[in-house]
C-alpha positions in Angstrom: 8.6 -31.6 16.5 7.7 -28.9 18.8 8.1 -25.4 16.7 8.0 -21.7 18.5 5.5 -19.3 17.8 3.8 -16.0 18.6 0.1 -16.7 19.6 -1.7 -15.9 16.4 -5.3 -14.4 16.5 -8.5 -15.7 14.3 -7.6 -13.3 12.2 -3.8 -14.1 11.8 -2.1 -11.2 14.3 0.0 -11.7 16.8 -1.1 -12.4 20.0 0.5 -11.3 23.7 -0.1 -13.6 27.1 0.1 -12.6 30.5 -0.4 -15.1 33.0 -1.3 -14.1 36.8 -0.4 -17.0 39.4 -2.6 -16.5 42.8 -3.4 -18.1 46.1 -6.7 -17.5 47.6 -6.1 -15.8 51.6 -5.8 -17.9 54.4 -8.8 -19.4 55.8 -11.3 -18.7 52.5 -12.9 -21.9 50.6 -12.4 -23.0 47.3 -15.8 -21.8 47.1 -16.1 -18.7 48.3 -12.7 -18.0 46.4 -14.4 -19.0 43.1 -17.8 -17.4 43.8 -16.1 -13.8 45.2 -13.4 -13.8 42.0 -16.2 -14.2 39.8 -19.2 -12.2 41.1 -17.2 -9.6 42.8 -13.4 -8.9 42.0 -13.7 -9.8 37.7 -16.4 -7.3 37.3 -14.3 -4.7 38.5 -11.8 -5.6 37.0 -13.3 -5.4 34.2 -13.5 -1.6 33.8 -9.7 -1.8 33.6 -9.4 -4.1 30.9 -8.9 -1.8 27.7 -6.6 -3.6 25.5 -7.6 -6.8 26.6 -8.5 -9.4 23.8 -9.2 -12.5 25.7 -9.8 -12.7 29.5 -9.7 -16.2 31.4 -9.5 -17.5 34.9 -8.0 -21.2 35.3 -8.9 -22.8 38.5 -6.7 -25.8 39.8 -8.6 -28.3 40.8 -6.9 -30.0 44.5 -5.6 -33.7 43.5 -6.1 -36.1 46.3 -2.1 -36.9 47.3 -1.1 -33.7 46.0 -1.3 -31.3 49.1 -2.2 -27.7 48.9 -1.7 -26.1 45.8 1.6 -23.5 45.1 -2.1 -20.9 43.3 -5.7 -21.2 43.1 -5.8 -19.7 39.8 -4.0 -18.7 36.9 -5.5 -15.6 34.9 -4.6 -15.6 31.3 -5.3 -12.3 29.6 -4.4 -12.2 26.1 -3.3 -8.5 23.8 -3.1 -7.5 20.7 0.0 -5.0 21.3 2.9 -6.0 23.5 2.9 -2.5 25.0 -0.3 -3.0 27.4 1.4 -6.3 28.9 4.4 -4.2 29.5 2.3 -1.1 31.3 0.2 -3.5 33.0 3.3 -5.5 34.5 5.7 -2.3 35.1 2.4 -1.4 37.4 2.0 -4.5 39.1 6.4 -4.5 39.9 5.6 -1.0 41.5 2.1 -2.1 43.0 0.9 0.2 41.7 -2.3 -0.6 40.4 -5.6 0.9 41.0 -6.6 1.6 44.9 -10.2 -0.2 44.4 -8.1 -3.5 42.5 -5.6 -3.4 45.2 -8.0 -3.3 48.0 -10.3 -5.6 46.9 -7.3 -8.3 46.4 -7.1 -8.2 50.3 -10.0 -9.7 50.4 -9.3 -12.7 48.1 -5.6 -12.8 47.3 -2.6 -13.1 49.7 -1.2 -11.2 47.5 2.7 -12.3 48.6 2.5 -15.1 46.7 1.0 -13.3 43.5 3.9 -14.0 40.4 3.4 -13.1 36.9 5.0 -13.9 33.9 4.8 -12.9 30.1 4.4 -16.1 27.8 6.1 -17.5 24.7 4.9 -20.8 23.4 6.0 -23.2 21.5 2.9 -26.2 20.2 3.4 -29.6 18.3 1.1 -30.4 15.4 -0.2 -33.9 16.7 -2.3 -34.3 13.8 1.2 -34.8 11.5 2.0 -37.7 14.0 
């Protein structure tokens, strides 16, 4: 059976997920996606990340059949406090987050089909089964 729950921390807190949906910009590789997100647009994000406990990138992988992709990558970025998820998306709603940030997302993102979305999750104990 499939219970709710906050995420809960190592250390037994409560945990808060943001998840950031995004397509690479027309005409860029997968590579060059992967290799500018990484070497280039997470360092500086990096200097914006106060609050932030956890800090992933998930990149879909193309499946042979499947067509292109909806998003390249889903960021997960994981808080301790629900109030930095809340700043950080009341921000984004506005776009209205740092000039540099923005800027360098037009060179990686289109940034149309950017969605986010605050997480709840709900796991089932396979080990019981």
């Amino acid at each position: 059976m499939a219970k709710s729950l906050s995420m809960i921390s190592e250390a037994g807190e409560d945990l808060h997920k943001l998840l950031l949906f995004m397509k690479r910009k027309p005409g860029m590789s997968i590579a060059d996606f992967r290799d500018y997100y990484e070497n280039r647009h997470m360092p500086l994000c990096m200097k914006y990340m106060q609050g932030v406990e956890r800090y992933f990138r998930r990149y879909l992988e193309p499946v042979e059949g499947m067509g292109e992709p909806y998003f390249d990558v889903i960021t997960e970025l994981w808080f301790r406090s629900r109030a930095p998820v809340d700043m950080i998306v009341a921000a984004m709603q506005k776009d209205a987050m740092p000039i540099d940030v923005i800027t360098d997302e037009l060179n990686l993102f289109d940034r149309s089909k950017t969605r986010f979305h605050i997480v709840s999750e709900a796991e089932t104990d396979l080990r019981k089964n």
